[in-house]
NUTI-982333 format. One record per residue (C-alpha): y negated, x negated, z negated; residue number from 1. Coordinates in nm, 2 decimals. Last residue first. Example, Ala and Ser with C-alpha at 12.3 -4.5 7.8 and 13.67 -1.06 7.14 Angstrom:
BEGIN
+--------+--------+--------+------+
!     c2 !     c1 !     c3 ! doti !
+--------+--------+--------+------+
!   0.11 !  -1.37 !  -0.71 !    2 !
!   0.45 !  -1.23 !  -0.78 !    1 !
+--------+--------+--------+------+
This chain:
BEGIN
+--------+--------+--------+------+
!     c2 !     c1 !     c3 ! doti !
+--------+--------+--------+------+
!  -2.78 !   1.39 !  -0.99 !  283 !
!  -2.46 !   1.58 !  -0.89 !  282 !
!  -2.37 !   1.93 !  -0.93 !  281 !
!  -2.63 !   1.99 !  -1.25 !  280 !
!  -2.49 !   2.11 !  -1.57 !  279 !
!  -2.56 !   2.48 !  -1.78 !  278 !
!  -2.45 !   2.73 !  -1.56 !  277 !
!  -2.13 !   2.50 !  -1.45 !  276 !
!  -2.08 !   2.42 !  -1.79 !  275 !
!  -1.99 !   2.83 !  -1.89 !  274 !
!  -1.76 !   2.83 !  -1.56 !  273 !
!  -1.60 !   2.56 !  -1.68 !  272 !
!  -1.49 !   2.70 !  -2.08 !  271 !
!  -1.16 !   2.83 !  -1.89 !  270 !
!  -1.03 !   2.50 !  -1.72 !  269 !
!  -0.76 !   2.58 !  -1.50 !  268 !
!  -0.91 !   2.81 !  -1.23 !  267 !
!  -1.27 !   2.71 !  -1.26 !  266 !
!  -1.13 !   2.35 !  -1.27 !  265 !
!  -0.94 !   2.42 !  -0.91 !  264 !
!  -1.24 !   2.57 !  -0.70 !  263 !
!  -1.46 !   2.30 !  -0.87 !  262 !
!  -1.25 !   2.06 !  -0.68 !  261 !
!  -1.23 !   2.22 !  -0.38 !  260 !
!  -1.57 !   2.31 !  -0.37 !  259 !
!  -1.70 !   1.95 !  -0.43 !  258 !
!  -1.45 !   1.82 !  -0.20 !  257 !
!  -1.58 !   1.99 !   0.08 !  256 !
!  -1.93 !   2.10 !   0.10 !  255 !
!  -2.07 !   1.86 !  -0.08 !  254 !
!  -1.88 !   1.56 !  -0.07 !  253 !
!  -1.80 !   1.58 !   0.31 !  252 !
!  -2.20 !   1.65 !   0.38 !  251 !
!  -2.29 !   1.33 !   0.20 !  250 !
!  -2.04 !   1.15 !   0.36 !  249 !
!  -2.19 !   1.27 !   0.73 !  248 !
!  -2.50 !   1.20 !   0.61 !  247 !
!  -2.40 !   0.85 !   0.49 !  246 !
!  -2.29 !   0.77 !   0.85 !  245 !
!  -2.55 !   0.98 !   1.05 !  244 !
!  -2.79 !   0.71 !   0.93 !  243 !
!  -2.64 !   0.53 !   1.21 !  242 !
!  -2.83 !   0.74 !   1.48 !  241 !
!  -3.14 !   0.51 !   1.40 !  240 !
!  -3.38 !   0.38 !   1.10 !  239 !
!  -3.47 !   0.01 !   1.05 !  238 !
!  -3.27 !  -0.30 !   1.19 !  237 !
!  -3.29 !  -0.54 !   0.97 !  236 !
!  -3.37 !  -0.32 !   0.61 !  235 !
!  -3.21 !  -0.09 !   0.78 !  234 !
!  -2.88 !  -0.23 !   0.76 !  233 !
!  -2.92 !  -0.29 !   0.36 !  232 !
!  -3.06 !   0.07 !   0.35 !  231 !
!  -2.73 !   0.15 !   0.53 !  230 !
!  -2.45 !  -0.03 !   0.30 !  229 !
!  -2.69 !   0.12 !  -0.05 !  228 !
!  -2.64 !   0.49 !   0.10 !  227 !
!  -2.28 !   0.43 !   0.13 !  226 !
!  -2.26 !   0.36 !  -0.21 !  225 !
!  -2.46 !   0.65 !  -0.32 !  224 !
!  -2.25 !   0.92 !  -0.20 !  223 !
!  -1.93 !   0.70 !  -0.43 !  222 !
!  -2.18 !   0.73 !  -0.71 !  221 !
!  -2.21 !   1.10 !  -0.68 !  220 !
!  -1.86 !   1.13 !  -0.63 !  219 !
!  -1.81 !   0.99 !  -0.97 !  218 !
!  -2.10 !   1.13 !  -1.15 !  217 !
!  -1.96 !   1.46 !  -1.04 !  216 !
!  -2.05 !   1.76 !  -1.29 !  215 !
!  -2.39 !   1.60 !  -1.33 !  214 !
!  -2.61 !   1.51 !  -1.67 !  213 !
!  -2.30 !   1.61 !  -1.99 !  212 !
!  -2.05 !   1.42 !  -1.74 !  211 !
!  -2.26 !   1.13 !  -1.76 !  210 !
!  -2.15 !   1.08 !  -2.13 !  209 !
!  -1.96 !   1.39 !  -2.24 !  208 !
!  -1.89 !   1.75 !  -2.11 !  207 !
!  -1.54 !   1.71 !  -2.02 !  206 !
!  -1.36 !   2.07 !  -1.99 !  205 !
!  -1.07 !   2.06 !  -2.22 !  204 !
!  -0.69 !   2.07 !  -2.11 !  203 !
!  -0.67 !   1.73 !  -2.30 !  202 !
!  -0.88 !   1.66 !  -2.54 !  201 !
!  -0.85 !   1.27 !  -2.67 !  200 !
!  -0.68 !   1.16 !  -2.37 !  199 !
!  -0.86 !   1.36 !  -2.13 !  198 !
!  -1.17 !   1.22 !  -2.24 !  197 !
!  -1.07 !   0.87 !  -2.25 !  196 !
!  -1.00 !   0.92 !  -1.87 !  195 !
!  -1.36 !   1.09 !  -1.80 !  194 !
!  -1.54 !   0.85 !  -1.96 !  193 !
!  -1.37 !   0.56 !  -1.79 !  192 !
!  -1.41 !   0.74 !  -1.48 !  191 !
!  -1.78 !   0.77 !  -1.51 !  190 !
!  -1.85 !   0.42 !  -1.62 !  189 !
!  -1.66 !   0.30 !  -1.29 !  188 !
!  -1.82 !   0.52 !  -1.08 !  187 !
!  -2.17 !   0.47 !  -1.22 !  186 !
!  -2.12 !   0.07 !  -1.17 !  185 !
!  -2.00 !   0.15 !  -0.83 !  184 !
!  -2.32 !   0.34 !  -0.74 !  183 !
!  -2.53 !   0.07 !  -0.90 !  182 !
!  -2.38 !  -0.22 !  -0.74 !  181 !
!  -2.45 !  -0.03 !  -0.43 !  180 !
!  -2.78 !   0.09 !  -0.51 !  179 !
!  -2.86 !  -0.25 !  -0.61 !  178 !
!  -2.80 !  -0.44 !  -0.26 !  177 !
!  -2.95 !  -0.14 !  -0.09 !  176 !
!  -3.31 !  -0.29 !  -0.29 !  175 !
!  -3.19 !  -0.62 !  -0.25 !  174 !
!  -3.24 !  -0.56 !   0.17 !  173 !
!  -3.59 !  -0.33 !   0.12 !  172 !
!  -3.71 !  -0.68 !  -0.04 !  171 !
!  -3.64 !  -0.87 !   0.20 !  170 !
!  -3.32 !  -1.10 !   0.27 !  169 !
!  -3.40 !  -1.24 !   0.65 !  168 !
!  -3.19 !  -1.03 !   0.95 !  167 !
!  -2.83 !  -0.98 !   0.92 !  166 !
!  -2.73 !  -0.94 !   1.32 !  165 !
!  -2.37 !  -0.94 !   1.35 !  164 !
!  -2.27 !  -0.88 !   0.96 !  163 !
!  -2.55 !  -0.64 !   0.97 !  162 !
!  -2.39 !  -0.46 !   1.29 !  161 !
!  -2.09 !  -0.45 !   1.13 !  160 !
!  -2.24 !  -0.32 !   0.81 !  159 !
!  -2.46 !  -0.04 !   0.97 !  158 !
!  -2.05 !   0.11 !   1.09 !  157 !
!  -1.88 !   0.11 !   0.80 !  156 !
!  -2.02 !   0.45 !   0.74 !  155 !
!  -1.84 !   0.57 !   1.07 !  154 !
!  -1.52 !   0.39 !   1.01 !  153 !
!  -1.55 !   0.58 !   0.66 !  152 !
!  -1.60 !   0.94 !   0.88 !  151 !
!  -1.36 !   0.79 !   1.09 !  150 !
!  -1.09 !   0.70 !   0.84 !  149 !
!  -1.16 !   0.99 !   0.62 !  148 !
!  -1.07 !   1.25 !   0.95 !  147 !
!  -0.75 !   1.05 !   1.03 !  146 !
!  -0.51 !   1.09 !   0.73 !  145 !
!  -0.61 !   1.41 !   0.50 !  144 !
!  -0.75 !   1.61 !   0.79 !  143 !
!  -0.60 !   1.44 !   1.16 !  142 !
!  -0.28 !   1.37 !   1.04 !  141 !
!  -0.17 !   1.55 !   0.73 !  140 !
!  -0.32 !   1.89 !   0.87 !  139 !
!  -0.11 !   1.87 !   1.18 !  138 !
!   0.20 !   1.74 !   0.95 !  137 !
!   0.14 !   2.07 !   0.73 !  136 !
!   0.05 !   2.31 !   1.02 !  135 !
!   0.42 !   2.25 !   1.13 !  134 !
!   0.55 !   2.25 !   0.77 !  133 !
!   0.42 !   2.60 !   0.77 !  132 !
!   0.10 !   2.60 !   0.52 !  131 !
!   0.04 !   2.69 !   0.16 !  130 !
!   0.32 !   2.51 !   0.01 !  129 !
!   0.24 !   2.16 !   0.13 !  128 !
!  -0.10 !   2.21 !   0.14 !  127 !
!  -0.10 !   2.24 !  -0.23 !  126 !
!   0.12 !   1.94 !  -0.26 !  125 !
!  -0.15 !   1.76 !  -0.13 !  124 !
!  -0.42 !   1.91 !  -0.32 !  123 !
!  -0.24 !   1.82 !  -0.61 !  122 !
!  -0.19 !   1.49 !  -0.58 !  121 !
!   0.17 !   1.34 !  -0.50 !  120 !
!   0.39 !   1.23 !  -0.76 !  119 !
!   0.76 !   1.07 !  -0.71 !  118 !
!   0.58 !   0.78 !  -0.52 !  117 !
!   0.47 !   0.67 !  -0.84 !  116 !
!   0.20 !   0.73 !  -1.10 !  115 !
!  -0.14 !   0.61 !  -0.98 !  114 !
!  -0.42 !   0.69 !  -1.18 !  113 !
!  -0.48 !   0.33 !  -1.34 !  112 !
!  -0.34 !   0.21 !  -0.94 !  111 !
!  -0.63 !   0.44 !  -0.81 !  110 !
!  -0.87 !   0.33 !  -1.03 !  109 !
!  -0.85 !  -0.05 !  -0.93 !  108 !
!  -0.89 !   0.04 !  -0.58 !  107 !
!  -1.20 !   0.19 !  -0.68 !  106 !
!  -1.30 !  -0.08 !  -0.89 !  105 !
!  -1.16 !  -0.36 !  -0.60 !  104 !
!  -1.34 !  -0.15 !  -0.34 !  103 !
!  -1.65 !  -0.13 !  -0.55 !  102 !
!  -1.69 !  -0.50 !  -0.60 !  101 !
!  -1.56 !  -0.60 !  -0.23 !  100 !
!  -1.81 !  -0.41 !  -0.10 !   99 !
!  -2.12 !  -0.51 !  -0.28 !   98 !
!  -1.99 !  -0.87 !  -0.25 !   97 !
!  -1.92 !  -0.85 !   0.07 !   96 !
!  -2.30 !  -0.68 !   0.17 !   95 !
!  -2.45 !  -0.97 !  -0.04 !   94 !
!  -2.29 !  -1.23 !   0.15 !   93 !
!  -2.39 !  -1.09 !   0.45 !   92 !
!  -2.79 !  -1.04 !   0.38 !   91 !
!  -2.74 !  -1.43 !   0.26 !   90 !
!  -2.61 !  -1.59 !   0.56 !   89 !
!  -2.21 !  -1.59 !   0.64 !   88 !
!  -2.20 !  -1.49 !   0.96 !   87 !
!  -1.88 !  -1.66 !   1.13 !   86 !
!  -1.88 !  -1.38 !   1.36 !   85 !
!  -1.50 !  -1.30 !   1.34 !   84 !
!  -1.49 !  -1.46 !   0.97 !   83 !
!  -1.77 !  -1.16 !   0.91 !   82 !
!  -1.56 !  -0.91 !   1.10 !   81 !
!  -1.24 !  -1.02 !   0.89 !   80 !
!  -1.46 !  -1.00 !   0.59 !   79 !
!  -1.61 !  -0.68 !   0.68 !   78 !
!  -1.27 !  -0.55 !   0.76 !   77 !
!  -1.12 !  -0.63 !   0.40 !   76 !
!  -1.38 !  -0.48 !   0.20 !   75 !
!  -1.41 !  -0.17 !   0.40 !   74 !
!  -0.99 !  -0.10 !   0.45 !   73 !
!  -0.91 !  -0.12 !   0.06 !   72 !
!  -1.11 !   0.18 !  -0.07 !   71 !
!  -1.05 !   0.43 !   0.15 !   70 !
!  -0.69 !   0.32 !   0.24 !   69 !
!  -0.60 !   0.35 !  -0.16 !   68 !
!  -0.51 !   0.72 !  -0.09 !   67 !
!  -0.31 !   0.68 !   0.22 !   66 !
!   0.07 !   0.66 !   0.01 !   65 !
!  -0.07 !   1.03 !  -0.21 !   64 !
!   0.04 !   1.19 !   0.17 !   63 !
!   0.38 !   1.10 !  -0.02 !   62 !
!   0.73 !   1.22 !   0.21 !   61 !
!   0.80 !   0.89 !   0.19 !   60 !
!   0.86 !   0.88 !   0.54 !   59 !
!   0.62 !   1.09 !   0.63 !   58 !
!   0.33 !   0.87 !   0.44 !   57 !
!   0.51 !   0.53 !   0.56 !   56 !
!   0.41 !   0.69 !   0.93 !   55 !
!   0.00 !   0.80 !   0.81 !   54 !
!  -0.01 !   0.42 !   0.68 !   53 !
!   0.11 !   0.33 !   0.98 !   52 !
!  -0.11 !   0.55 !   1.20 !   51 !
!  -0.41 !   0.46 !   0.96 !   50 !
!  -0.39 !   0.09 !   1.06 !   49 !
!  -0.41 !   0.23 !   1.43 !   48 !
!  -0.69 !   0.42 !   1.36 !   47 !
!  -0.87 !   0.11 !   1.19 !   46 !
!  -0.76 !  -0.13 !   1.56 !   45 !
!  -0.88 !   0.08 !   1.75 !   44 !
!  -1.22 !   0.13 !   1.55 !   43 !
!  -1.23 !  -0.24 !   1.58 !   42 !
!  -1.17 !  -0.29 !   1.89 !   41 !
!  -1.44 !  -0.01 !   1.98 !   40 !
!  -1.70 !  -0.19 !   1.76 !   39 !
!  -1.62 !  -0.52 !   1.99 !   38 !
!  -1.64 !  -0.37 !   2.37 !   37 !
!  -1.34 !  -0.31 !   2.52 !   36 !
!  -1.08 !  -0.52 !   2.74 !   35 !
!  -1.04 !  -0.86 !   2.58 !   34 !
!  -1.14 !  -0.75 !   2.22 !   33 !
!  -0.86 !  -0.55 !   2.23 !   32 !
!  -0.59 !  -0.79 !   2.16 !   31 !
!  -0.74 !  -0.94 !   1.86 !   30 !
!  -0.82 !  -0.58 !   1.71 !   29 !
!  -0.45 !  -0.49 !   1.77 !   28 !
!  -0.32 !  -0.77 !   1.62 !   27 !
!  -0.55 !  -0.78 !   1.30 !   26 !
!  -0.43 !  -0.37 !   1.29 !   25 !
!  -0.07 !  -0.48 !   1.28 !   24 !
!  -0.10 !  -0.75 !   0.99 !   23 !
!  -0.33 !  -0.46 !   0.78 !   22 !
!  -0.07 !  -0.22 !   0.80 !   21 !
!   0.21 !  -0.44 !   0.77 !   20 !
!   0.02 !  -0.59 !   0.45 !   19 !
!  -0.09 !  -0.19 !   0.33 !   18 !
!   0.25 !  -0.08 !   0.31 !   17 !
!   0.40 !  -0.41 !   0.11 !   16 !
!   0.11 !  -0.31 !  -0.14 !   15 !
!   0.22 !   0.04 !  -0.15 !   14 !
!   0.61 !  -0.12 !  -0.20 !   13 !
!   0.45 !  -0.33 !  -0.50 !   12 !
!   0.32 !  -0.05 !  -0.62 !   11 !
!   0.61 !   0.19 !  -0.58 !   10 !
!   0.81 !  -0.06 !  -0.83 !    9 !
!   0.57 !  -0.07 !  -1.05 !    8 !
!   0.49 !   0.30 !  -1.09 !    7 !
!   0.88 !   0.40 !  -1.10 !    6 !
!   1.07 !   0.44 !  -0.80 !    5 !
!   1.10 !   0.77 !  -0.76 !    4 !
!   1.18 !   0.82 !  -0.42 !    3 !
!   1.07 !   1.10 !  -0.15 !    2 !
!   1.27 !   1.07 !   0.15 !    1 !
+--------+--------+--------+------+
């Protein structure tokens, strides 16, 4: 039931999406808390949250409908974590407003980017014809639906336990602080650049600002933000298995949707392969 309803209207339906989804995965949480421990509430209640997303996806017939679930579902379950706790000490204040600045400038890019429920991205639509629709709705759920949402979940996972226990705000804590204001700050300059690129030469490889240093200043600054969440955990709680969190991202970046993504430009874009030999992948 794929609907063009114009960008504003599919907004405001989005944002309907997202309430329900965020009403029904409070509920859940609150419920589980009884019977299982508190991170795996919280990861029921996440996957849950991603099932009705996933549901208003199919019936749309938009996988573009979980895009924004990246960038909202961080911001918004620290804070119900940190209400939850009632932490609110300095080390947690500083995580929220890490958070909640790159989610609402990633969130922010989304709806700039975001042209209806008529469009889906690319590599959506590519799935779409490539595979039988029975592959498709397999792929849907666990790859573009499920797998982000754990491997997110998963790198959400040092600022739970920093909401819980936030230890004293050294010097290794500010540090983490500023690679996440950083990392969104990079994202947002980067995707300014980029859009007023394509404006002015469309169809043309963009080779300016921090595009001219690294091919993907935006995905190196979304790498970096999850970075900046566990060097603020470890600055309580030191190093341990949850460093497999930005690892995990790290990995998803660079062997995944880097390759994709440059897959596609050297395809389209024929000067790419020229600024591939002559630009760096990330840094």
């Amino acid at each position: 039931m794929r609907r063009d309803l114009g960008k504003g209207g599919s907004l405001v339906l989005v944002t309907a999406m997202y309430a329900v989804a965020t009403v029904v995965g409070i509920l859940v949480c609150q419920k589980a808390r009884g019977v299982m421990p508190d991170v795996w509430a919280l990861l029921l209640a996440d996957v849950v949250a991603t099932v009705v997303i996933w549901c208003d996806g199919l019936l749309y017939e938009n996988v573009s409908v979980y895009d924004p679930y990246w960038s909202v579902a961080p911001p918004v379950m620290f804070t119900g974590w940190a209400l939850v706790q009632d932490s609110f000490s300095l080390p947690v204040i500083l995580l929220l407003a890490a958070v909640w600045y790159w989610g609402i400038r990633l969130t922010g890019n989304w709806v700039h980017t975001f042209k209806g429920l008529g469009h889906e991205d690319w590599r959506y639509t590519r799935y779409r014809g490539e595979l039988s629709p029975f592959l498709f709705h397999i792929t849907n759920f666990f790859g573009l639906n499920m797998m982000p949402t754990l491997l997110v979940f998963a790198c959400m996972l040092p600022g739970f336990r920093l909401i819980e226990e936030p230890g004293t705000a050294g010097w290794i804590l500010w540090t983490g602080f500023v690679l996440c204001v950083a990392a969104a700050n990079i994202e947002l300059v980067a995707d300014t650049q980029i859009h007023q690129f394509r404006t002015d030469h469309p169809g043309e490889v963009c080779n300016a600002g921090l595009w001219k240093h690294g091919r993907h200043p935006n995905y190196f600054g979304e790498i970096l933000m999850w970075w900046g969440v566990w060097v603020m955990y470890a600055s309580a709680h030191g190093v341990d298995w949850f460093i497999l969190g930005p690892v995990a991202m790290t990995a998803l970046f660079l062997f995944i949707s880097i390759p994709m993504m440059e897959r596609r430009q050297l395809a389209n874009k024929p000067g790419y392969s020229e600024y591939r030999k002559k630009t760096r992948i990330l840094i």
